[in-house]
SEPAKOL-991259 format. One record per residue (C-alpha): x negated, z, y. Coordinates in pm, whole numbers, plus 32768, in hexadecimal, padded with zeros to 4 digits. Layout:
N
XZY ...
***
This chain:
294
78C2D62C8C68 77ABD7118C92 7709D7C98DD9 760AD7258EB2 74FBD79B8F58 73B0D6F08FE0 7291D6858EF8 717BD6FF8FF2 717FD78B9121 715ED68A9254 70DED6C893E1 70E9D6009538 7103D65C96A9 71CAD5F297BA 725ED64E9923 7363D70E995C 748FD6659A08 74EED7579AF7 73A8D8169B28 72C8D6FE9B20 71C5D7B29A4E 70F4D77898E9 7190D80597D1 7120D810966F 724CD7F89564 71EFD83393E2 72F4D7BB92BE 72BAD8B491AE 7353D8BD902A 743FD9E68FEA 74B4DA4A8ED4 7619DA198E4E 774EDAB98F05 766CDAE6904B 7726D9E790D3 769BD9509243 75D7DA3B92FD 7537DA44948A 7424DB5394BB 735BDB5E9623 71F1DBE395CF 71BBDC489748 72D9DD399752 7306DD8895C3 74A9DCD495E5 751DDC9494B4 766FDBF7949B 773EDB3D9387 77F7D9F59427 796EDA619405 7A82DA3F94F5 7A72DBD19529 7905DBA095AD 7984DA9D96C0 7935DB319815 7959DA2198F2 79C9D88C98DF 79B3D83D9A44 789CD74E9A24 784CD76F98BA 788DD80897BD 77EED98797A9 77BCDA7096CB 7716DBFE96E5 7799DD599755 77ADDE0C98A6 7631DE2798D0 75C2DCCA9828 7652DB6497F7 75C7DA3A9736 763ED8FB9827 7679D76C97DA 76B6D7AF9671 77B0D67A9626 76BAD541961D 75F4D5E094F1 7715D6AA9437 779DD53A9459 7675D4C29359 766BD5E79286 77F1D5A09241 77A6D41D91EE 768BD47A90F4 7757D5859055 766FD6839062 770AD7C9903E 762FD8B89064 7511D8CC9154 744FD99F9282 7429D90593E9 72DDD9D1944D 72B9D9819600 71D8DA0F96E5 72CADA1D982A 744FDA0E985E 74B2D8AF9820 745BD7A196FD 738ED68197A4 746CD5549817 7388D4699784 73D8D30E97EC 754CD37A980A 75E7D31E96DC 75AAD3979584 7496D2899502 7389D3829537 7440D48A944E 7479D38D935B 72DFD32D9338 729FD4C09318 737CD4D09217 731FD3819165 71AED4029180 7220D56C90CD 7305D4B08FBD 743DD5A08F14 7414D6578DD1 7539D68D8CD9 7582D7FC8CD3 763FD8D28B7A 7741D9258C4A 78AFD85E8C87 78E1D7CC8D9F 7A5CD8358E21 7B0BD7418F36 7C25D79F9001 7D52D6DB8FD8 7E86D6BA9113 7FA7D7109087 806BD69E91C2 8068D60792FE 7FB9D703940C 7FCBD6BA956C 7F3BD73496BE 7F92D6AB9824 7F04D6BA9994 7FD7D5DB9A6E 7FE2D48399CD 7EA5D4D6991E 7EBFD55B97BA 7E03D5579658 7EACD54C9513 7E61D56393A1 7F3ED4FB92A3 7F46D4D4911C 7E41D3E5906E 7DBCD3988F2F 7CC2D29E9010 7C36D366912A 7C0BD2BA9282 7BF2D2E093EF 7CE0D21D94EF 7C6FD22C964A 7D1DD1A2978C 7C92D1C898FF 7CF1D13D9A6A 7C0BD1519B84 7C40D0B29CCC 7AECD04B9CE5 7AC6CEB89CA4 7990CEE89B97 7A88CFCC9AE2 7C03CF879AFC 7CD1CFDB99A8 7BFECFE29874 7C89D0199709 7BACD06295C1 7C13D0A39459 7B1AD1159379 7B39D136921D 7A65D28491C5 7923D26190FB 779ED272914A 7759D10090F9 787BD0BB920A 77E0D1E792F0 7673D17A9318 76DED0069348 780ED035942A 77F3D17694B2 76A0D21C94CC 7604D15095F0 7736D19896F4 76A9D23B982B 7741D34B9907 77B4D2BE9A4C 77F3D34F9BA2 7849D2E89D2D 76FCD3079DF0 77EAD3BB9EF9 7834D4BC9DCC 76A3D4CB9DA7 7648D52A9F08 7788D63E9EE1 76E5D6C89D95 7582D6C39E3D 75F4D75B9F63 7662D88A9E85 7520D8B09DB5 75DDD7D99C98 756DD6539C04 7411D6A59C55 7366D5DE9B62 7478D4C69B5F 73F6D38A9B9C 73FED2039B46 734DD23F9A1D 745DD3209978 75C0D2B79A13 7671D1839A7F 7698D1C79C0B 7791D1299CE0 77C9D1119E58 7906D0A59EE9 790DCF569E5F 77E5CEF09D69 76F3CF749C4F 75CCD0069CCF 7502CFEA9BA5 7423CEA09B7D 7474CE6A9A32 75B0CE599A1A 769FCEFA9942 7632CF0297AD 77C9CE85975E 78BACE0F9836 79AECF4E97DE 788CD07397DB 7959D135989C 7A6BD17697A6 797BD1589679 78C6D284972C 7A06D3479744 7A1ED34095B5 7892D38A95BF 7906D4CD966E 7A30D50695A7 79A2D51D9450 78C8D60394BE 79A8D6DA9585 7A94D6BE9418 7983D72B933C 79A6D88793B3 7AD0D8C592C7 79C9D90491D8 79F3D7ED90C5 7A35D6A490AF 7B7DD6299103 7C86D5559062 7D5CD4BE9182 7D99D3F09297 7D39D44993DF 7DD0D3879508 7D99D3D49672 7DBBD31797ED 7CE8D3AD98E9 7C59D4D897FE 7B5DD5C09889 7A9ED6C397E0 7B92D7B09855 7CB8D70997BD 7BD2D6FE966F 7B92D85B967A 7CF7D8C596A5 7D5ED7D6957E 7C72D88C948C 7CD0D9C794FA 7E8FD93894E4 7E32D8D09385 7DA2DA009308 7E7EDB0A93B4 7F84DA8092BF 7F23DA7F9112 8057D9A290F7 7F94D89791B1 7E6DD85890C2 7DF8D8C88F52 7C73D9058F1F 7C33D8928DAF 7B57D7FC8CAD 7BA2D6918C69 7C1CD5F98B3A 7B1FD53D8A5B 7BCFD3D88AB0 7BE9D4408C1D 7A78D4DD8C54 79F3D38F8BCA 7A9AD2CA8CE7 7A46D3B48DD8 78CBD3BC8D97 7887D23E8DB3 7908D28B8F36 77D2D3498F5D 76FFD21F8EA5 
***
């Protein structure tokens, strides 16, 4: 398998989730071993999207450095990951990526518009070893040994237009854009006011999240599957995953993940080189990998 890396370089705008202002966000080819990089023109940030740049998961997940963060990274990392694209800049023009509609689709169109180009380089994946586990409470996330990657998701909400959801997806981009991509973020409107009230969710709205009040969906559409809510909890978790830095061979299971919980399981599986091996894929092996990114 060889090294990806956009064919052209791609634009758009969008608001800001918590801000609530325009940003621009350019996709832009590197070349290979650059991996996935986030640089903010109006301060001059440049930062590489690793668990060791992780500043902050409270809302989202964040990346930057005492002075500078890049926020709301997940929903296009989340993309990136499905097309395979290894390496690649993130130029913005403010702190966070735009929301978009919420989900990932918009991502997807920028980077169907750019297209991928093969690079000379090999592309290495990074296979679990063993079974890695982190816990909060009764919540937990958990990757174990796969030749089949694939991402197991339970939650359980009081709320009646939630309840107990399960999704198993079996990783590849076909399954991503037609089972994953659209999923919207979703929030309490009593959680909105909160985050308003602090300067936060500024540019949340209808438009980009699935909003609920005590007992119904606020949004007049509707819901875009009857299970969003989990299906955007994978959404998240790919891209909260792709920050180990290559693709990975596993099985990641989780019931009531956050980006937190993500965040600590890249950094549990790294800590430890007996958890994972970073290598070049067989011949017979790299063939079957590559149709997942057909």
């Amino acid at each position: 398998m060889k090294q990806t890396t956009l064919a052209k370089a791609v634009s758009g705008v969008g608001i800001g989730l918590h801000k609530g202002e325009p940003i621009s966000i350019r996709l832009e080819p590197l070349e290979a071993n650059s991996g996935i990089l986030f640089y903010r023109s109006d301060v001059g940030l440049l930062v590489q999207a690793l668990p060791q740049n992780v500043v902050n998961t409270q809302m989202a997940t964040v990346i930057g450095n005492s002075s500078a963060y890049i926020s709301t990274i997940e929903h296009l990392l989340s993309a990136v990951y499905a097309y395979g694209i290894d390496n690649i800049r993130v130029v913005l023009d403010g702190a966070e990526v735009p929301v978009m509609d919420g989900s990932s689709a918009s991502f997807c169109m920028m980077l169907d518009e750019a297209g991928i180009r093969k690079l000379e380089a090999t592309k290495q994946v990074l296979i679990i070893k063993k079974e890695v586990e982190v816990q909060d409470g009764k919540k937990f996330a958990r990757v174990t040994p796969s030749l089949k990657p694939s991402y197991n998701f339970m939650i359980e909400f009081s709320h009646p237009s939630i309840g107990r959801q399960e999704y198993s997806f079996e990783f590849s981009k076909k399954n991503f854009i037609e089972e994953i991509a659209r999923a919207r973020t979703f929030g309490f409107l009593k959680d909105v006011q909160m985050l308003r009230s602090r300067g936060l969710a500024l540019g949340g709205s209808l438009d980009n999240a699935v909003v609920m009040d005590d007992n119904k969906i606020l949004n007049p559409e509707g819901l875009r599957f009857s299970n969003e809510f989990v299906r955007h909890k994978i959404l998240d978790a790919i891209g909260d995953l792709s920050l180990l830095g290559a693709p990975f061979v596993g099985d990641y299971t989780s019931f009531a993940g956050s980006h937190n919980l993500n965040h600590e399981l890249t950094k549990a599986i790294l800590r430890d080189p007996s958890n994972y091996e970073i290598r070049t894929l067989s011949v017979e092996k790299a063939q079957e990998f590559e149709k997942v990114y057909a």
